[in-house]
VEXKE-809351 format. One record per residue (C-alpha): residue number from 1; x negated, z, y negated. Coordinates in Angstrom, 3 decimals. Layout:
// residues N
SITE   i        x        z        y
SITE NUM        X        Z        Y
...
END
This chain:
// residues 302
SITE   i        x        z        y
SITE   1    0.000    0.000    0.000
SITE   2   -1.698   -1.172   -3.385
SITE   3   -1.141    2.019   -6.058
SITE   4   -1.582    2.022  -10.068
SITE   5   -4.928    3.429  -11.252
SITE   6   -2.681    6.024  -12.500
SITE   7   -1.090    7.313   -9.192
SITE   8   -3.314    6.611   -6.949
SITE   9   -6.399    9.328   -6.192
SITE  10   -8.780    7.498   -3.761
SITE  11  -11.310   10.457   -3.390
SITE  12  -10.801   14.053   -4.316
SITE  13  -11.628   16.092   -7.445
SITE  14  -11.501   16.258  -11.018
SITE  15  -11.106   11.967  -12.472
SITE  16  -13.793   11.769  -15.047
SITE  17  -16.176   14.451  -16.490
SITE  18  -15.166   17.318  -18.290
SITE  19  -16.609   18.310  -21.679
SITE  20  -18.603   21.136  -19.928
SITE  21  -20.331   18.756  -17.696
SITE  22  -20.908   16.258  -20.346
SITE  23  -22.384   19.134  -22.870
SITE  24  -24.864   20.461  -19.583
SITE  25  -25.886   16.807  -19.013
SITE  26  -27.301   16.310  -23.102
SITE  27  -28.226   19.607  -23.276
SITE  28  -30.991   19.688  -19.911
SITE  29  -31.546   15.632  -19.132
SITE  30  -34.625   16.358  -17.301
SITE  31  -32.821   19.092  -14.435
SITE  32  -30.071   15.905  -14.397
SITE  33  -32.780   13.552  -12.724
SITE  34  -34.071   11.977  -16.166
SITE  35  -37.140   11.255  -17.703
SITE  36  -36.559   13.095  -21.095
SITE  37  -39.641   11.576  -22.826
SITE  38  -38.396    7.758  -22.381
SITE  39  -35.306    8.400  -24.381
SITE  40  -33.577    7.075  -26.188
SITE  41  -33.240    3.947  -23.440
SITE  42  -33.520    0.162  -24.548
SITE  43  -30.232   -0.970  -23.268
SITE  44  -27.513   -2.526  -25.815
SITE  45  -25.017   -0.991  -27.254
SITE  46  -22.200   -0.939  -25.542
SITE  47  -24.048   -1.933  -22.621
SITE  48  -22.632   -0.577  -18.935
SITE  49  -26.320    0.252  -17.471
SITE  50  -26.174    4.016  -19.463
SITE  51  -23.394    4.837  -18.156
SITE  52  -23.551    3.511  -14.632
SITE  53  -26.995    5.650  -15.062
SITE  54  -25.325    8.831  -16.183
SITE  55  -23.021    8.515  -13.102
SITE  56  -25.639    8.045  -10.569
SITE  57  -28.062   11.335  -11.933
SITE  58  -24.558   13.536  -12.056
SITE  59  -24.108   12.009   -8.483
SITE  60  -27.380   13.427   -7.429
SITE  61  -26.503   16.684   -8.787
SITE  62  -23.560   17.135   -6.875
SITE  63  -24.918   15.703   -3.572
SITE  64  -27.440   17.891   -3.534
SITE  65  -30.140   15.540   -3.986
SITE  66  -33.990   16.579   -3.477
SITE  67  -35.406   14.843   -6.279
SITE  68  -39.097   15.305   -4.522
SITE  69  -37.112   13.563   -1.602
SITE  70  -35.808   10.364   -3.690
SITE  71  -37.574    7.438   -4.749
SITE  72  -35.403    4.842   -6.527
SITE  73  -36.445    1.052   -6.373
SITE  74  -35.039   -1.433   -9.057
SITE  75  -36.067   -5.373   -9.459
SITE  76  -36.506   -7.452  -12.661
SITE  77  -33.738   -7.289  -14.943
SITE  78  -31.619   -4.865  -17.487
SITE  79  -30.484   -2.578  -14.818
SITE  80  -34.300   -2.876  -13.059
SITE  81  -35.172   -0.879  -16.449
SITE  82  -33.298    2.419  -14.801
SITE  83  -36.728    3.011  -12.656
SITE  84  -38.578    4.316  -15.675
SITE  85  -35.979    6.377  -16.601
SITE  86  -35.370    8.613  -13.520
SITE  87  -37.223   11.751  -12.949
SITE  88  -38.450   11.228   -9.219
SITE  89  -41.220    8.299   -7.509
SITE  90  -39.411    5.158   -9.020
SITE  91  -40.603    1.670   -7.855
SITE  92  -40.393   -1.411  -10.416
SITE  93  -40.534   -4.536   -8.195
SITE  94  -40.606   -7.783   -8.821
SITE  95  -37.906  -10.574   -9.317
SITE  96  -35.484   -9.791   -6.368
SITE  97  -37.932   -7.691   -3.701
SITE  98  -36.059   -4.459   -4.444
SITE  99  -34.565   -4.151   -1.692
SITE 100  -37.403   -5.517    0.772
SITE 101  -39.458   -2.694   -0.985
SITE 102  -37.075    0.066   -0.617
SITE 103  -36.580   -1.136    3.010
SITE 104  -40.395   -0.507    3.356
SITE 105  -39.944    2.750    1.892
SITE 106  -37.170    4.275    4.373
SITE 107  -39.086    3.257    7.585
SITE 108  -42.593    4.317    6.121
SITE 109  -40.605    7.874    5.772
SITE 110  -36.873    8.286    7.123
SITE 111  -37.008   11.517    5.624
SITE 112  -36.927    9.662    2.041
SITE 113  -33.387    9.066    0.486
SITE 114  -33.929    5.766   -1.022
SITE 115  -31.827    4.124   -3.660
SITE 116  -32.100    0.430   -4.838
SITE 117  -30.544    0.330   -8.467
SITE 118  -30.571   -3.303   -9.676
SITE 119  -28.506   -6.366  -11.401
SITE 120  -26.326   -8.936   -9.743
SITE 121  -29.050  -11.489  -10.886
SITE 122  -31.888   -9.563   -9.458
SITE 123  -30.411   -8.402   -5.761
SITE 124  -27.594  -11.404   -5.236
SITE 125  -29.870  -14.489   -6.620
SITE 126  -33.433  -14.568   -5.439
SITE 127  -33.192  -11.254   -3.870
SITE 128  -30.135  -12.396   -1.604
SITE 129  -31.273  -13.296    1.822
SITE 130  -32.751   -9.376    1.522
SITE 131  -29.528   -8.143    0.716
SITE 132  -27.281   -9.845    3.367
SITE 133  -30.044   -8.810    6.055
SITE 134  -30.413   -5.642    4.682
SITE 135  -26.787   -5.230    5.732
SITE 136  -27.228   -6.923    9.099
SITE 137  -29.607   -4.481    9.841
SITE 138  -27.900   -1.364    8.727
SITE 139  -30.469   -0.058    7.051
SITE 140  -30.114    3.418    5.581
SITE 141  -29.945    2.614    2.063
SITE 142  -27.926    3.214   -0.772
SITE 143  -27.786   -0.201   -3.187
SITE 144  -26.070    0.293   -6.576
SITE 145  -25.921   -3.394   -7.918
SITE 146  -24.450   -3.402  -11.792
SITE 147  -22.518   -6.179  -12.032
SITE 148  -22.705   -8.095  -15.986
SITE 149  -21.504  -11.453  -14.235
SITE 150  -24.926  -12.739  -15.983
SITE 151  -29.218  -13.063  -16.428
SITE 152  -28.788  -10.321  -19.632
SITE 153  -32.674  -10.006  -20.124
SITE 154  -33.895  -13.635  -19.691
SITE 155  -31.111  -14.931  -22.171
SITE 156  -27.878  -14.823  -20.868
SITE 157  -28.283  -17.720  -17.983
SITE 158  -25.483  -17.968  -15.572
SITE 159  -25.990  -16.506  -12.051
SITE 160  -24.356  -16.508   -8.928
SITE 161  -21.440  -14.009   -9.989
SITE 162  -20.603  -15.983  -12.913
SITE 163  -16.837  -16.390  -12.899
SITE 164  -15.509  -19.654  -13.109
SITE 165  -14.773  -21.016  -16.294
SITE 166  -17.498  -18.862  -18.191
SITE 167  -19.510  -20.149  -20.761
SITE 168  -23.501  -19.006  -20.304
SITE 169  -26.693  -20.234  -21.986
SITE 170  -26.869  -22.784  -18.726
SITE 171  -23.089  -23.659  -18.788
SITE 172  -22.176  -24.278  -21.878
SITE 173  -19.323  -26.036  -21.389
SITE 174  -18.077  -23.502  -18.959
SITE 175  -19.481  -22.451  -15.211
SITE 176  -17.824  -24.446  -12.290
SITE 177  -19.523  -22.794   -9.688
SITE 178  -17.665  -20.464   -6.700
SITE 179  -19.186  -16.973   -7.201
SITE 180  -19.680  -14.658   -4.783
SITE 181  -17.434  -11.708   -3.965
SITE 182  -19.989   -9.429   -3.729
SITE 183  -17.648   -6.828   -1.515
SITE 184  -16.532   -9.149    0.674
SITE 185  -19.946  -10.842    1.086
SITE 186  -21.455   -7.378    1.827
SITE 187  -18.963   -6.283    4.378
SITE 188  -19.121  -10.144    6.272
SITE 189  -23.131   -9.372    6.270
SITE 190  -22.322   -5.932    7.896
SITE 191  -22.798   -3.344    5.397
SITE 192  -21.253   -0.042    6.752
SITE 193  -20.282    1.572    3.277
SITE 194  -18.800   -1.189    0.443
SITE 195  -17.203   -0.204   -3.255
SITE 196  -16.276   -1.290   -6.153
SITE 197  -15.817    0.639   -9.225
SITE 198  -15.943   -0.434  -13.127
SITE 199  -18.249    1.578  -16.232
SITE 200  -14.738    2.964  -17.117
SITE 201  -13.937    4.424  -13.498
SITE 202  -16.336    7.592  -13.975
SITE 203  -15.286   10.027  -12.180
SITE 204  -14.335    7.998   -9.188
SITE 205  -17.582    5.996   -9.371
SITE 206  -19.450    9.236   -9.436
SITE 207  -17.810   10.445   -6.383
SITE 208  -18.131    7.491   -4.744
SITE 209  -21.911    7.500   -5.096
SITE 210  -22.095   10.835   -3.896
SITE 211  -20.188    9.256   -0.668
SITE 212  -22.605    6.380   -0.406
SITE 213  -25.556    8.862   -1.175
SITE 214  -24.412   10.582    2.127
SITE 215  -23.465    7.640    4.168
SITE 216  -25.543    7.074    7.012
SITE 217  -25.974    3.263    7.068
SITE 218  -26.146    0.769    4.285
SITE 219  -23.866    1.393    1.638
SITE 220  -23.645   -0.809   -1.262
SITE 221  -21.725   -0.087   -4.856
SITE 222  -20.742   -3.024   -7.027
SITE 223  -20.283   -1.123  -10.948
SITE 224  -18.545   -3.827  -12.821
SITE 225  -20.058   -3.288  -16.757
SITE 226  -19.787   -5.459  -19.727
SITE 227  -22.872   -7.664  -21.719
SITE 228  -21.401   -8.131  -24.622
SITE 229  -24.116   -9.445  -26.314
SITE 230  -24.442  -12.276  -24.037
SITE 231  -21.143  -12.855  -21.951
SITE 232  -18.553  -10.858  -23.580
SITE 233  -19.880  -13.036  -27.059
SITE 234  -19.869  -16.515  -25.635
SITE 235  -16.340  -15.888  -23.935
SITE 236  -14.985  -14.459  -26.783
SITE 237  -14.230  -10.900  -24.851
SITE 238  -14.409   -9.378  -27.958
SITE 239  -17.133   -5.597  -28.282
SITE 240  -17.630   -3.468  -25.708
SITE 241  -14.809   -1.240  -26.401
SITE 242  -12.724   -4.225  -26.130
SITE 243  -13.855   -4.928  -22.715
SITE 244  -13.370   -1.263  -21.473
SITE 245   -9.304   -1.305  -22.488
SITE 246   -9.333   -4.782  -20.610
SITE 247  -11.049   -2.892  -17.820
SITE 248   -8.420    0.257  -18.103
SITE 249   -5.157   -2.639  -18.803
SITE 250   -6.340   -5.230  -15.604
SITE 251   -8.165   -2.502  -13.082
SITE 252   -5.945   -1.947   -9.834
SITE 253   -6.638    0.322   -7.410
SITE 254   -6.558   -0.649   -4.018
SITE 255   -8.585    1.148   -1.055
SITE 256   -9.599   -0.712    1.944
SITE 257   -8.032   -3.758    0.159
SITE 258   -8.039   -7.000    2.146
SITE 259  -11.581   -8.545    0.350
SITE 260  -10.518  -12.059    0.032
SITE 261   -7.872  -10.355   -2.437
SITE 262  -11.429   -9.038   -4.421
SITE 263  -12.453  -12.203   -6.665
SITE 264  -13.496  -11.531   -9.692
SITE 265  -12.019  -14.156  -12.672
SITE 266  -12.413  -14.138  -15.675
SITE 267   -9.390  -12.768  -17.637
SITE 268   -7.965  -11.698  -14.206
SITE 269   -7.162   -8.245  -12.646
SITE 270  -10.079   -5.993  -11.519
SITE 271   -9.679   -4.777   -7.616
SITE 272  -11.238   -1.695   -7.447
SITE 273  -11.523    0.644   -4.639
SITE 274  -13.585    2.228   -1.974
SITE 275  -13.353   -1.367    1.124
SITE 276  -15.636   -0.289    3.670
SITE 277  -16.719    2.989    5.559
SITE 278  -17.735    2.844    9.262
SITE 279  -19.961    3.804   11.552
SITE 280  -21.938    1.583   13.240
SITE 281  -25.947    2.653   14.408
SITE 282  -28.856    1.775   11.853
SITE 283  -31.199   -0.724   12.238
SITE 284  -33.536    2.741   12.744
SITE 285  -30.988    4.522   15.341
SITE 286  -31.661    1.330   17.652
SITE 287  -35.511    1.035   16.987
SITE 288  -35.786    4.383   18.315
SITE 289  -33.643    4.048   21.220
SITE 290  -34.122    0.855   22.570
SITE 291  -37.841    0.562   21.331
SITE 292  -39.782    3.289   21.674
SITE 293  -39.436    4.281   25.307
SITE 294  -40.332    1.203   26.108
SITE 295  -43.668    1.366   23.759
SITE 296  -44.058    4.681   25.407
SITE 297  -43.909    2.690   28.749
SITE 298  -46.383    0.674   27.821
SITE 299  -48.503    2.221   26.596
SITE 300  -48.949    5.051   29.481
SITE 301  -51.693    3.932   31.428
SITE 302  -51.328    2.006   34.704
END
């Protein structure tokens, strides 16, 4: 049964932070997972990456997060800027190895909570075969990907989330190519924990990072946020602000929504919702099980 934003509560607890949390989070940034010294951050204004940011380190908070325990990995890109602001071992990559990296990272040391924290550009272009096999693979990571629907740091190029229609810096007279539906491609590639929420969604984006934070498998959180100095300008979506009461007029939430129903177009409604949860053994689970006996085998001499 699809519900309104307004009745429906798809996780439990308070909907978006309360003036006490907000207060605790300006008042001690560093105990919040931030690097105090790098702020003010470079990000726009009314940019989506701050906030999707501010989710995530509250997330950590209330998941309980080792911050000696996480390292963070983020490719080229706006949101591959949120490395050098976290207070933990942060990895900068380059153009689309994020996850590969962080994949590197988890087997080196299983006992690492990993989290790739990258652009649609960076992890669904160039870095896409290492997403989709990522997924295949079940690899126990968490991958936030912030969603702008463009290239934001390179000049506002159109990418392969561009909805149709939109006008970018490489289609000017409007984009005519099928973009992905990033939960739906996920979930096909076999990704065992698969959201969506939007920049204006903060409580329940919170939460549901704290859920993918404690998934065991990969779990992978599309944040839908504006750019309005590149896309929101050249399609006429007006300032930020203007974006976030389309987000809060067009959002529907719908939990474990069929994903074909999950496009994204422009001036269309927003599905939001937690898709995906499941259990299926990681790509670790099965090394261990059906590998290493047999290396043990092996190598026992004969």
């Amino acid at each position: 049964m699809r519900m309104s934003r307004e009745h429906e509560e798809p996780l439990d607890g308070d909907e978006h932070w309360t003036a006490e949390m907000t207060e605790e989070a300006l008042a001690h940034p560093v105990e919040w997972g931030l690097r105090a010294e790098r702020l003010p951050h470079i990000w726009c204004p009314g940019c989506g990456i701050g906030t999707s940011l501010a989710c995530f380190v509250e997330a950590l908070k209330e998941a309980k997060i080792d911050l000696n325990r996480l390292s963070v990995v983020s490719g080229i890109g706006c949101t591959g800027r949120v490395a050098g602001y976290v207070s933990c071992d942060s990895f900068h990559t380059t153009h689309g190895r994020a996850i590969p990296f962080a994949a590197g990272l988890h087997l080196g040391n299983p006992e690492l909570n990993v989290v790739v924290f990258s652009g649609d550009g960076d992890i669904v272009a160039i870095g896409g075969n290492h997403l989709i096999h990522a997924a295949r693979r079940n690899l126990d990571l968490t991958v936030l990907c912030v969603n702008n629907f463009t290239y934001g740091m390179t000049g506002g190029q159109g990418g392969p989330t561009t909805q149709e229609g939109a006008r970018t810096a490489t289609t000017p007279y409007g984009a005519v190519e099928y973009a992905f539906n990033l939960p739906l491609l996920t979930a096909a590639a076999g990704a065992t924990y698969v959201a969506r929420w939007t920049v204006l969604d903060l409580g329940r984006l919170r939460r549901s990072i704290v859920e993918a934070l404690e998934h065991k498998g990969f779990a992978f959180v599309e944040i839908v946020s504006p750019c309005p100095v590149y896309y929101g300008r050249r399609n006429r979506l007006g300032e930020a602000v203007d974006e976030l009461r389309y987000y809060k007029e067009n959002t529907v939430v719908h939990n474990f929504a069929p994903l074909e129903e999950c496009e994204l177009a422009l001036g269309g409604r927003i599905v939001v919702g937690k898709f995906v949860q499941r259990e299926r053994p990681t790509f670790l689970d099965l090394v261990r099980e059906k590998i290493y006996p047999k290396a043990q085998q092996a190598a026992v001499p004969h």
